[in-house]
VEXDREN-2710 file (C-alpha; in Angstrom, 1 decimal):
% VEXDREN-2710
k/r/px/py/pz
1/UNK/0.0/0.0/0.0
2/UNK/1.6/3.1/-0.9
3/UNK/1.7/6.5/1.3
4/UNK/-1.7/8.0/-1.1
5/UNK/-3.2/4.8/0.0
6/UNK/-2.8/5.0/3.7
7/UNK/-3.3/8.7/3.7
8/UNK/-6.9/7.9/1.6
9/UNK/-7.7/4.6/4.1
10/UNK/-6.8/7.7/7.2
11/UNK/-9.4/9.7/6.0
12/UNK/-12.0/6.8/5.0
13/UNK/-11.6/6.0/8.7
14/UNK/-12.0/9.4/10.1
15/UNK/-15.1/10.2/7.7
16/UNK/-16.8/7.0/8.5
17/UNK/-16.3/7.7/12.0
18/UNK/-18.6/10.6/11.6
19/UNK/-21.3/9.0/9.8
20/UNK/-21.9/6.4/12.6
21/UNK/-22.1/9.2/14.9
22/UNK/-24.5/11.0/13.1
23/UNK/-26.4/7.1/12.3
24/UNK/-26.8/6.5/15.7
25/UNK/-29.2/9.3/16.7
26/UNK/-31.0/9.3/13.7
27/UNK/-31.7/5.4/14.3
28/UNK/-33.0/6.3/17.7
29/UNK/-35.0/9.4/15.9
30/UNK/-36.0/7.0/13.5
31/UNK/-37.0/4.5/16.5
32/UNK/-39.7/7.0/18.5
33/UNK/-41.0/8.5/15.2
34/UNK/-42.2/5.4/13.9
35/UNK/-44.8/5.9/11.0
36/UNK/-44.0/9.9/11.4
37/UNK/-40.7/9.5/9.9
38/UNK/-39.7/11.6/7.2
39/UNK/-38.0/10.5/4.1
40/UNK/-35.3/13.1/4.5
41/UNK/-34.2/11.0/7.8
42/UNK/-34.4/7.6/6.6
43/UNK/-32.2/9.1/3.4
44/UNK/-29.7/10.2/5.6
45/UNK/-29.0/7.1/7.2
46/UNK/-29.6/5.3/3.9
47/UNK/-27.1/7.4/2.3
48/UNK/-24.2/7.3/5.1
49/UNK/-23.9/4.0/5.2
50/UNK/-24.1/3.6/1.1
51/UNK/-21.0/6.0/1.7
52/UNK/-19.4/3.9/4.4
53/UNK/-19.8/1.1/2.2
54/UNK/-18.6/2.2/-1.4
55/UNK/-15.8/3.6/0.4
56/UNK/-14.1/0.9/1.8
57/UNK/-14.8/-1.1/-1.1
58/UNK/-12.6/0.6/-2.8
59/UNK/-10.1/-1.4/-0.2
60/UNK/-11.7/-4.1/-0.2
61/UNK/-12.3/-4.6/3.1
62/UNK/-14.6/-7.2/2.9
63/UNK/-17.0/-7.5/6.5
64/UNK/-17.2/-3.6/6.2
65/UNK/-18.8/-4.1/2.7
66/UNK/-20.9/-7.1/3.6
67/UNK/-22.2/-5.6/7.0
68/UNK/-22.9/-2.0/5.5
69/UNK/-24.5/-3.7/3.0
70/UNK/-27.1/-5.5/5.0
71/UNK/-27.8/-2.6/7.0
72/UNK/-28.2/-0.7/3.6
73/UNK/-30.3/-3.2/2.0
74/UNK/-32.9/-3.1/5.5
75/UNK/-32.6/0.6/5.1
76/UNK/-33.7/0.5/1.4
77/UNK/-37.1/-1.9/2.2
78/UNK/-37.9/1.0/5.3
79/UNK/-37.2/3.7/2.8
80/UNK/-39.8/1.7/0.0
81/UNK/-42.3/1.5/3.1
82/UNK/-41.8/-2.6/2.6
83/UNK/-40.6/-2.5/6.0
84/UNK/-42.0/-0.9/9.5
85/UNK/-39.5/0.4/11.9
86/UNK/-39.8/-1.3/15.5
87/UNK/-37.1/-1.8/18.7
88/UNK/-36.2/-5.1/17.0
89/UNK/-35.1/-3.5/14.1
90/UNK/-33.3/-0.9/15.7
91/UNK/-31.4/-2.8/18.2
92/UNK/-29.7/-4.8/14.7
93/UNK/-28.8/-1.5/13.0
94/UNK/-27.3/-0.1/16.3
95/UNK/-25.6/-3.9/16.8
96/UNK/-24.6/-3.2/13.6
97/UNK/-23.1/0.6/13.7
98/UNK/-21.6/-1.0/16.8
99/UNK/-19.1/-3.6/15.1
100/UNK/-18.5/-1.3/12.0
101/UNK/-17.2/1.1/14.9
102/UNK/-15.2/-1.6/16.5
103/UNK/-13.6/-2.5/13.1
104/UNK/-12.6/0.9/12.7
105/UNK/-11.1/1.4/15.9
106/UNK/-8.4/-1.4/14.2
107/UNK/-8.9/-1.2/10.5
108/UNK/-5.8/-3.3/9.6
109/UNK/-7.6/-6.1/11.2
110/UNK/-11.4/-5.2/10.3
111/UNK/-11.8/-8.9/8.5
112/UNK/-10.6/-10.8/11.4
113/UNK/-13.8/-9.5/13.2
114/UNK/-16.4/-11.6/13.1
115/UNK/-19.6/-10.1/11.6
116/UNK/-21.7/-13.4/11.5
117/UNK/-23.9/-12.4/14.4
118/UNK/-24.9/-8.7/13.2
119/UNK/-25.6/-10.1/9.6
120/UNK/-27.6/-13.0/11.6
121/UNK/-29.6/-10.3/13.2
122/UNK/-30.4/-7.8/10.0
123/UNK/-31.5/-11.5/8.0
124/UNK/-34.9/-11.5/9.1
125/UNK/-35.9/-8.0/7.5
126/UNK/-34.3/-8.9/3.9
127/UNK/-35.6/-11.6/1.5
128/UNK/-33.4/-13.7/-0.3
129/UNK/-30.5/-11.5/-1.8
130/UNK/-30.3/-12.3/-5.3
131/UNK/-26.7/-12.1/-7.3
132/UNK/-26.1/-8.6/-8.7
133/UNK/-26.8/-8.2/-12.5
134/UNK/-24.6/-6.6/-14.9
135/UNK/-26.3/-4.4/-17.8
136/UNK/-24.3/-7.2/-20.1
137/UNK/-26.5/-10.0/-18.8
138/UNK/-29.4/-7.7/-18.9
139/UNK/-31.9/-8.2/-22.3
140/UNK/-31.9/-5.6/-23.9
141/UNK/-35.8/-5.1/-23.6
142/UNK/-35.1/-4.6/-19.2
143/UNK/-31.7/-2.8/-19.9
144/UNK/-34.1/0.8/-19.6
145/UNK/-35.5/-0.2/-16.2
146/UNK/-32.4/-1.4/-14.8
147/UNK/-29.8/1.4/-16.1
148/UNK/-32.2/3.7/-15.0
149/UNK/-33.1/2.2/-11.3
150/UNK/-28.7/2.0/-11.1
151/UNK/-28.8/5.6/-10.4
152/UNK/-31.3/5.7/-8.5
153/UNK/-30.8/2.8/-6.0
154/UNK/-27.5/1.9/-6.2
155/UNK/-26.1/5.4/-6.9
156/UNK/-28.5/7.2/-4.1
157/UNK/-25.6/10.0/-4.4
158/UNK/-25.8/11.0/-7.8
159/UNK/-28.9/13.2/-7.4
160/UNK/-30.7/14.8/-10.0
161/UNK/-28.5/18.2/-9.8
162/UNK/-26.4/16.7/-10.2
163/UNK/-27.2/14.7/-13.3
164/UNK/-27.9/18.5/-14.6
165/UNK/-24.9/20.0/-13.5
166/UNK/-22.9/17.5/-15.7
167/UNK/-25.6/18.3/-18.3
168/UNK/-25.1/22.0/-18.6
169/UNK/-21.0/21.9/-18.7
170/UNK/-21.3/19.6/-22.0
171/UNK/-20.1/16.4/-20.5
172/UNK/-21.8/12.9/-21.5
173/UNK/-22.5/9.9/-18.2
174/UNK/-21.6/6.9/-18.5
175/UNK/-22.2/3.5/-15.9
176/UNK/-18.5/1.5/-16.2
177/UNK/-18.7/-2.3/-14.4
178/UNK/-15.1/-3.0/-12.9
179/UNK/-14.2/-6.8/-12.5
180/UNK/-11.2/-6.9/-9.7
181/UNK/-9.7/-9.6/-11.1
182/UNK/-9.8/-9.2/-14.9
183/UNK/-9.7/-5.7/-15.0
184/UNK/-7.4/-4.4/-11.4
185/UNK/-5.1/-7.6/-10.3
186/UNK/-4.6/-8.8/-14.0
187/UNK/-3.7/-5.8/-14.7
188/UNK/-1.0/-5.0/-11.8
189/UNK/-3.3/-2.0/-10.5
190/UNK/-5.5/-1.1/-7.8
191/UNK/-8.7/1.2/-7.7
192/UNK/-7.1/3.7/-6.6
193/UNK/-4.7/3.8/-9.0
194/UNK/-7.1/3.5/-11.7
195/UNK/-9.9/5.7/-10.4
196/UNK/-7.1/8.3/-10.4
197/UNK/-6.2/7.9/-14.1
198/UNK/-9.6/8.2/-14.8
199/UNK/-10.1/11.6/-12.9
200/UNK/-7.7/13.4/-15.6
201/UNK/-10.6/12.5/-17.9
202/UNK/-13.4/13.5/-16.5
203/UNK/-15.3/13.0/-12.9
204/UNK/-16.2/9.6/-10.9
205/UNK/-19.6/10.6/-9.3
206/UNK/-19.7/7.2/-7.2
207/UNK/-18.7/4.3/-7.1
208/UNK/-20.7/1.6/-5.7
209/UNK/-19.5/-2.0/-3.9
210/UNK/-21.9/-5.5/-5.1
211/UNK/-20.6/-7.2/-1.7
212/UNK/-23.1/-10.2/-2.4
213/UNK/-20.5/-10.8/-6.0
214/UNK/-18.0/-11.3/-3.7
215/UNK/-16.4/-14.7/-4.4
216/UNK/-12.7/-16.3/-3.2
217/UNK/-11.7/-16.5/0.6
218/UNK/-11.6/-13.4/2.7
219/UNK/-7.6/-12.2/2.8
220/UNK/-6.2/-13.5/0.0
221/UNK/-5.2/-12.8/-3.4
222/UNK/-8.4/-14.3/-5.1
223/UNK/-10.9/-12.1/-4.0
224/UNK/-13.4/-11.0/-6.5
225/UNK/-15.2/-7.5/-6.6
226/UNK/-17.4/-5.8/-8.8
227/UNK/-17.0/-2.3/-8.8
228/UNK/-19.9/0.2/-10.7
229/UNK/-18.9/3.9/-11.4
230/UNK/-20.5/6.2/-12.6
231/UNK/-18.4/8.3/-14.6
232/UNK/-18.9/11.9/-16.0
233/UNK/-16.7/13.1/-19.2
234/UNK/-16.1/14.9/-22.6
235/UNK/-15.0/11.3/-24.2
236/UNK/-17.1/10.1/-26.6
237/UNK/-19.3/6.9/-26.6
238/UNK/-15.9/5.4/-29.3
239/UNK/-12.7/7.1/-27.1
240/UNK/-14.4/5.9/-24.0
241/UNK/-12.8/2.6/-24.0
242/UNK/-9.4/3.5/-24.8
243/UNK/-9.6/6.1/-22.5
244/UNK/-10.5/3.8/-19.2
245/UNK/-8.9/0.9/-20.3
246/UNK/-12.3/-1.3/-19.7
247/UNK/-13.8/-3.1/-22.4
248/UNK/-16.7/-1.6/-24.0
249/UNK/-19.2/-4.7/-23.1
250/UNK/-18.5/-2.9/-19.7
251/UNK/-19.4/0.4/-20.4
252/UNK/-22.8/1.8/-20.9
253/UNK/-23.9/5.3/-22.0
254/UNK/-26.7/7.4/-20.8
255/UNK/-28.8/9.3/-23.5
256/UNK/-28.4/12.6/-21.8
257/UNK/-31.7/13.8/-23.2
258/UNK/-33.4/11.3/-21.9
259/UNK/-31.9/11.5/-18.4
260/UNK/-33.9/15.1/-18.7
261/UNK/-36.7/13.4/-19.6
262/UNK/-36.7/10.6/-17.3
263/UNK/-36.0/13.9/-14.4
264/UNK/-39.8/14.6/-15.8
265/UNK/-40.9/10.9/-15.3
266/UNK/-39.3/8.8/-18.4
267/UNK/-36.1/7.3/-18.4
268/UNK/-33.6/5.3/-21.0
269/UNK/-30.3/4.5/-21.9
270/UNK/-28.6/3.0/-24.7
271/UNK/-25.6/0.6/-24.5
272/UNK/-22.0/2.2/-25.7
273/UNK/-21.3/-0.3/-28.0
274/UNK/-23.8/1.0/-30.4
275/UNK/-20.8/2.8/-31.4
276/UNK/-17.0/0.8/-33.2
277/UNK/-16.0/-1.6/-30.6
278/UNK/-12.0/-1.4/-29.8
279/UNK/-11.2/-5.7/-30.2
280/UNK/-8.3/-5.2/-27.6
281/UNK/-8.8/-3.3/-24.5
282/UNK/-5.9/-0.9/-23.9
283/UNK/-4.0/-1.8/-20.4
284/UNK/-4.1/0.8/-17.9
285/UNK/-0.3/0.9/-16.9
286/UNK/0.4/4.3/-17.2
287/UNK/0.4/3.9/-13.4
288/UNK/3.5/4.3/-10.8
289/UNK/5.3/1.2/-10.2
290/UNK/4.9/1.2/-7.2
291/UNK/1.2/0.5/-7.2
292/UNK/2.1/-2.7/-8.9
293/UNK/0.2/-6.0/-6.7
294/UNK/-1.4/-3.8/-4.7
295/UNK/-4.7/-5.7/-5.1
296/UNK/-3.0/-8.3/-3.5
297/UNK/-2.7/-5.6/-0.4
298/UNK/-6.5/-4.5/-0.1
299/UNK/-7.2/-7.8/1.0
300/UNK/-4.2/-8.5/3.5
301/UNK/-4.2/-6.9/6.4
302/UNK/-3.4/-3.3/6.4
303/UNK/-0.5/-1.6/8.2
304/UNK/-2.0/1.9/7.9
305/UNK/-1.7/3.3/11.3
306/UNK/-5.2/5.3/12.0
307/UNK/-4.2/8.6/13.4
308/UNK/-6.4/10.7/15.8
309/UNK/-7.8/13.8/13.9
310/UNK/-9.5/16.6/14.3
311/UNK/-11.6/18.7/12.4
312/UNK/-10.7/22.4/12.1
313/UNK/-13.6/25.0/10.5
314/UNK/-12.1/26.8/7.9
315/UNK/-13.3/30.0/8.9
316/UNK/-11.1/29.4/11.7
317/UNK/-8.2/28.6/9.5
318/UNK/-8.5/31.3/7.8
319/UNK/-8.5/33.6/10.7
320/UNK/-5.5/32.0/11.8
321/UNK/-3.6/32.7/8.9
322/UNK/-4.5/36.2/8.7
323/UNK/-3.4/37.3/12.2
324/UNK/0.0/35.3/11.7
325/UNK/0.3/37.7/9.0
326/UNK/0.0/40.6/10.8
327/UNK/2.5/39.2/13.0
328/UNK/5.0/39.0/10.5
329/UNK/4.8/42.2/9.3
330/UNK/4.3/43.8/12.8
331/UNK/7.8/42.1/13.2
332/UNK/9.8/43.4/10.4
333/UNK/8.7/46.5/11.3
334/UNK/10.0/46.3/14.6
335/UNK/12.8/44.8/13.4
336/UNK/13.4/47.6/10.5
337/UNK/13.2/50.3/13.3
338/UNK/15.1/48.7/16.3
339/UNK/18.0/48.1/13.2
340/UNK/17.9/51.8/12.5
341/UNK/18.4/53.1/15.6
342/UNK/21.0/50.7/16.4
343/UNK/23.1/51.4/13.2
344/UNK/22.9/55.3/14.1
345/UNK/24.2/54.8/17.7
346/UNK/27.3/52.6/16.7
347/UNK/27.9/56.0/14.5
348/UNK/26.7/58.1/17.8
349/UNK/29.2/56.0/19.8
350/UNK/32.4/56.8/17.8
351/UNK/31.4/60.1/18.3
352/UNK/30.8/60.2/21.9
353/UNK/34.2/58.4/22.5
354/UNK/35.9/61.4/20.5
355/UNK/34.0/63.9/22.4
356/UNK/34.7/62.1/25.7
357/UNK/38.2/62.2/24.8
358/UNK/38.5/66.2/23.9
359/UNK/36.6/66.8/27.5
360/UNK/39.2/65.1/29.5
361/UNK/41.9/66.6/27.9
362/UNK/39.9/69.7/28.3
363/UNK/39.3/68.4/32.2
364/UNK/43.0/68.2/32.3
365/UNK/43.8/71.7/30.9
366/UNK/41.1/72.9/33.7
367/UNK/42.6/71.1/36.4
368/UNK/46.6/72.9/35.4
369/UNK/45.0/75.8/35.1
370/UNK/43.6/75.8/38.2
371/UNK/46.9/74.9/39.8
372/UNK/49.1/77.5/38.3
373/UNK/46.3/79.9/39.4
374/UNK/44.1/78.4/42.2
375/UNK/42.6/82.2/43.1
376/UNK/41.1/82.6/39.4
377/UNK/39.6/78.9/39.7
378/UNK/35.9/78.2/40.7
379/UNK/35.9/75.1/43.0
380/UNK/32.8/73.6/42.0
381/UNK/34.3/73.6/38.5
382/UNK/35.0/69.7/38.7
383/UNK/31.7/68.9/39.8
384/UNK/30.3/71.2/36.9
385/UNK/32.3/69.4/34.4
386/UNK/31.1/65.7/35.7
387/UNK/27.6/66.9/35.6
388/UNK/28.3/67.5/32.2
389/UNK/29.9/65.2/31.2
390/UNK/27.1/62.6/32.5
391/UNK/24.2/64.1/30.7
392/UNK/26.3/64.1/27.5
393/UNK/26.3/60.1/27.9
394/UNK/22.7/60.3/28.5
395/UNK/21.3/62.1/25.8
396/UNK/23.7/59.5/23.5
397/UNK/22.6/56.9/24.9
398/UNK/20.4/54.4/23.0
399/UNK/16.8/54.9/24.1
400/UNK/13.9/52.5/22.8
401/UNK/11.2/54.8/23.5
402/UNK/12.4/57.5/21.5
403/UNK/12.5/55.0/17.7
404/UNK/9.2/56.6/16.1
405/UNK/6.4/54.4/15.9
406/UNK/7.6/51.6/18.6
407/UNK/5.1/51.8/20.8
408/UNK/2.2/51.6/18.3
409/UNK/4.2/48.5/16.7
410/UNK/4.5/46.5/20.0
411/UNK/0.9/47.1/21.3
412/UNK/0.2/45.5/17.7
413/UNK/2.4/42.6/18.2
414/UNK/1.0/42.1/21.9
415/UNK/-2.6/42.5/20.2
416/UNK/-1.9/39.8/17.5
417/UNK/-0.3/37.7/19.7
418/UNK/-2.7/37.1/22.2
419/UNK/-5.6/36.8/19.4
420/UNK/-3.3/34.3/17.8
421/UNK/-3.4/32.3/21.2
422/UNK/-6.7/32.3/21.4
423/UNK/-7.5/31.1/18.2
424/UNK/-5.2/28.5/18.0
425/UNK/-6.4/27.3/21.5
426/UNK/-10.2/27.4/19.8
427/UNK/-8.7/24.8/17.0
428/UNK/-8.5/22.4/19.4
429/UNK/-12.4/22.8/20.9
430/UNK/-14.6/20.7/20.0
431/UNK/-18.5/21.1/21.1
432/UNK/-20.0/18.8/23.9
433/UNK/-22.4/17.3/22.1
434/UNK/-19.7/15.4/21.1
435/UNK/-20.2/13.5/23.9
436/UNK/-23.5/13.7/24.9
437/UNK/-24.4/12.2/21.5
438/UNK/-23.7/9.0/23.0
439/UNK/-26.0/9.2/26.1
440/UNK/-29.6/8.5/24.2
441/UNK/-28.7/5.3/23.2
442/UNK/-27.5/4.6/26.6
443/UNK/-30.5/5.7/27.8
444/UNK/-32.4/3.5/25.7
445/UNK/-30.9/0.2/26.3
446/UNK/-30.4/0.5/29.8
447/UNK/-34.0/1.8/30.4
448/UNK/-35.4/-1.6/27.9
449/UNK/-33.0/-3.8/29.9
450/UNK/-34.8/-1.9/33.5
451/UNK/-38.0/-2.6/32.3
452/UNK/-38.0/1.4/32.6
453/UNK/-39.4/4.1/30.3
454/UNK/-37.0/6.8/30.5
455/UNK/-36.5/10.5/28.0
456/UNK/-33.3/11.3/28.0
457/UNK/-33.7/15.3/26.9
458/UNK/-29.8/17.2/26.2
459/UNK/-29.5/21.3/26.7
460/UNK/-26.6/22.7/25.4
461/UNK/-24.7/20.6/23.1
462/UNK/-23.4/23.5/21.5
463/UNK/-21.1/24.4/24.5
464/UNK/-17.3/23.9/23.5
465/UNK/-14.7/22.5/25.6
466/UNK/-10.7/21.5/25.2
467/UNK/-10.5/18.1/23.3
468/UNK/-8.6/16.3/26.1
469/UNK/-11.5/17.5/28.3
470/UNK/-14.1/16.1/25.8
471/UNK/-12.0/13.0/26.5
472/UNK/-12.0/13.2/30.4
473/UNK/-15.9/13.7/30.7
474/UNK/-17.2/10.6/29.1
475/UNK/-16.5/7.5/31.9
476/UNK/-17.8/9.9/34.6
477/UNK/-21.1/11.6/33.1
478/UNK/-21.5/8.3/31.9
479/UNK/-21.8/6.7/35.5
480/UNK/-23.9/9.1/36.7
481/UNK/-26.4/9.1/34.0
482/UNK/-26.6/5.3/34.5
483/UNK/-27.4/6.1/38.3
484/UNK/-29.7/8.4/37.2
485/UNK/-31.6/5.9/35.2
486/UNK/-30.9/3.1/37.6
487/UNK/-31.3/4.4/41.0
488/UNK/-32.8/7.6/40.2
489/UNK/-36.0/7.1/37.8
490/UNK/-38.6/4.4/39.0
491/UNK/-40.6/1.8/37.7
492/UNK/-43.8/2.7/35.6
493/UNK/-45.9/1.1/38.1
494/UNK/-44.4/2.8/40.9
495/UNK/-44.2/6.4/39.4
496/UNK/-48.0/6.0/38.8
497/UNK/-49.2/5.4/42.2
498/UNK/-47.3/7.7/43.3
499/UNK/-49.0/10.2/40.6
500/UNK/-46.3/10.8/38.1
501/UNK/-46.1/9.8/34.3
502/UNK/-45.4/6.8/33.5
503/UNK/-42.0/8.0/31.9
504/UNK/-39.0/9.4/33.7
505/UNK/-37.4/12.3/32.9
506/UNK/-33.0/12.7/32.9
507/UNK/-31.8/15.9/31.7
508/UNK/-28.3/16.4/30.9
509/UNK/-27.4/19.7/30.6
510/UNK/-24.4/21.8/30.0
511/UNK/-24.0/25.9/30.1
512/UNK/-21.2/29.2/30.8
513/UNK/-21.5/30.7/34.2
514/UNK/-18.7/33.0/35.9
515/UNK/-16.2/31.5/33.1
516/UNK/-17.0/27.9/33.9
517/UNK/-18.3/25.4/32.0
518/UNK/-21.0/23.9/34.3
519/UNK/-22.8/20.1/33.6
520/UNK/-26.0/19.0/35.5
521/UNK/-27.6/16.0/35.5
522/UNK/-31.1/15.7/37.2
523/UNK/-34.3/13.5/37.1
524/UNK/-37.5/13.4/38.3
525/UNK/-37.2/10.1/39.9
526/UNK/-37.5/9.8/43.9
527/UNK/-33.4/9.4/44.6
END
């Protein structure tokens, strides 16, 4: 795996993160909606775990793919209304964001995790899976349906905009099928590597993962995948082929008129090779060497080390830069004076050192004078002289204060400086709900394991606190929010003879007073 590849897998890691922690609440959202649910929610859990997915099959990391893809496939039957949402559903998506997490937390091992009991879980809400079908083993006569439905279903993020945005800068869409072992390891190149090629040409819009095609043993060389992009360029239907390097029984293009017409309600698409068929694909190898049997790699265990990372707003950033610019050129100002003044009092000092010799020859002329003719001779004429003599040195002495401009120039630097503090010190906050995010589903499972019925409700997520701080505060709130619900909150029965709702109330709930950060956890429940 090269250092592109570990830098890509870094990020892969670090955006996946964040989609399972923005799945998890919407699962439990999804949970106490039930028939309420909006289409927008379920789309947004549908479409980060489509990402999560088609991203790490483009390493292919095999029980990623296969349990993102069950989860995908339950969320597609909720999101066609062929399947109702209930707590049995939900607690196999959150088992599942649960070992996808745990994979992630040690990615170069993620296929020596066992996924058989998440997958086990999801079976009940799928029917049989049936073997992915290529537009190739399509007829002809279904090719419309399917090619169309590809974008829609298996694409979920090539939306309609932008379908027209590729439209209106005069590029033409194709759908390209990737085999991993006749068109990657064959070939001595990885997706990466060829995905890359293939963005000097135009622009991959997806890239989507056919887990169930996967065929060969899980870490080794034989693995099989089939990759489908969908790929926006200038190419032709004829240059297409020799352009990719696939062959064109693998390539199909999209009759962009009728994509607009299909945005109306009709849909189409023609095949590519319609157009002259190239007999002999051209091999991809204008690739670095060193990517050379690195599809061998994707399926061993990777070595990429998973750094911690931290997102930065680029507002922020930007603010950053700005001040250390001002900083800079506060500086050579400073340092332009100060270097003035300095190169004038090396002159002043040869010339005080000449003066300061004539006055003690002078002194010395005084002092004869005196002695030849002590009546004519003032005796406070010594002191006189050293009086003199000392505020010479003074007035050539080097004074800071008196270099034009300094003081306006270091209450900049001392005004830049301590806004450059501050800012870099924000970089590093991070807001709370960071870890309050995880408490609802806490909530959840230890109130169903209780036999309790419990709200969890969260004020002021949008507090921000140091990062290692973050850190600190989850193993403690997290003990007292299980007391809370544990000790605090009663029963049903109980809280209704004794004239309360059935439900408990815990409120976690962070805010800024006297330049704290305060957290409060309360409940309604007897103590």
């Amino acid at each position: 795996m090269t250092m592109q590849d570990k830098e890509m897998l870094n990020d892969l890691v670090v955006e996946s993160r964040e989609h399972l922690l923005e799945i998890e609440p919407d699962l439990l959202e999804l949970e106490q909606k039930g028939d309420a649910i909006s289409s927008d929610l379920i789309n947004r859990i549908f479409r980060a775990i489509h990402s999560i997915k088609g991203g790490f099959g483009f390493f292919g990391i095999e029980h990623v793919i296969k349990l993102s893809h069950a989860m995908e496939n339950v969320m597609s039957k909720v999101r066609d209304k062929k399947l109702s949402i209930s707590p049995v559903l939900t607690d196999a998506l959150l088992k599942g964001v649960d070992k996808l997490r745990m994979m992630l937390d040690d990615v170069s091992h993620a296929n020596d995790v066992s996924i058989d009991a998440e997958v086990a879980d999801l079976s009940p809400f799928l029917d049989e899976v049936k073997k992915p079908q290529v537009l190739a083993n399509v007829p002809k006569q279904e090719q419309k349906v399917d090619a169309d439905t590809l974008i829609r279903q298996k694409h979920p993020d090539v939306t309609d905009e932008l379908i027209n945005e590729v439209v209106r800068n005069g590029k033409l869409l194709y759908q390209i099928t990737i085999n991993s072992n006749a068109d990657l390891m064959q070939k001595d190149i990885t997706p990466a590597a060829l995905f890359e090629t293939w963005e000097k040409l135009g622009d991959i819009l997806d890239v989507s993962v056919d887990d169930s095609a996967i065929t060969g043993i899980a870490g080794s060389s034989n693995v099989n995948l089939i990759y489908s992009v969908i790929f926006a360029t200038v190419l032709e239907p004829d240059l297409i082929s020799a352009g990719t390097g696939v062959v064109d029984e693998q390539i199909y293009s999209f009759d962009i008129s009728l994509i607009k017409a299909r945005i109306s309600g009709v849909s189409s698409v023609k095949k590519t090779n319609d157009s002259q068929q190239t007999n002999e694909a051209p091999s991809a190898g204008s690739v670095d060497a060193a990517t050379v049997k690195q599809v061998q790699d994707k399926t061993q265990k990777t070595e990429a080390k998973i750094e911690d990372a931290l997102r930065v707003k680029v507002g922020l950033l930007n603010n950053l830069m700005n001040m250390a610019g001002e900083l800079v050129l506060s500086r050579n100002q400073l340092m332009q004076s100060i270097g003035k003044k300095i190169s004038d009092t090396v002159e002043m000092d040869a010339m005080y050192k000449n003066l300061d010799h004539q006055i003690n020859q002078s002194c010395k002329s005084v002092i004869e004078a005196a002695i030849k003719n002590p009546q004519g001779v003032n005796e406070n004429m010594e002191k006189q002289h050293v009086r003199l003599r000392e505020a010479f040195v003074q007035s050539l002495s080097l004074r800071l204060i008196d270099i034009p401009g300094l003081n306006s120039i270091v209450q900049n630097i001392d005004m830049v400086t301590s806004l450059l503090q501050e800012s870099i010190m924000q970089t590093r906050l991070q807001p709370i709900s960071v870890v309050f995010a995880k408490f609802p589903r806490l909530v959840r499972d230890l109130a169903k394991k209780l036999d309790k019925e419990v709200n969890l409700t969260l004020v002021g997520q949008d507090v921000e606190l140091d990062k290692s701080i973050i850190e600190q505060l989850s193993d403690p709130l997290t003990h007292l929010i299980r007391n809370s619900v544990d000790h605090g909150v009663e029963t049903p029965d109980i809280r209704i003879k004794a004239g309360k709702p059935s439900q408990g109330e815990v409120v976690l709930r962070a805010f800024h007073e006297g330049g704290k950060v305060h957290i409060q956890i309360e409940d309604d429940g007897s103590g």
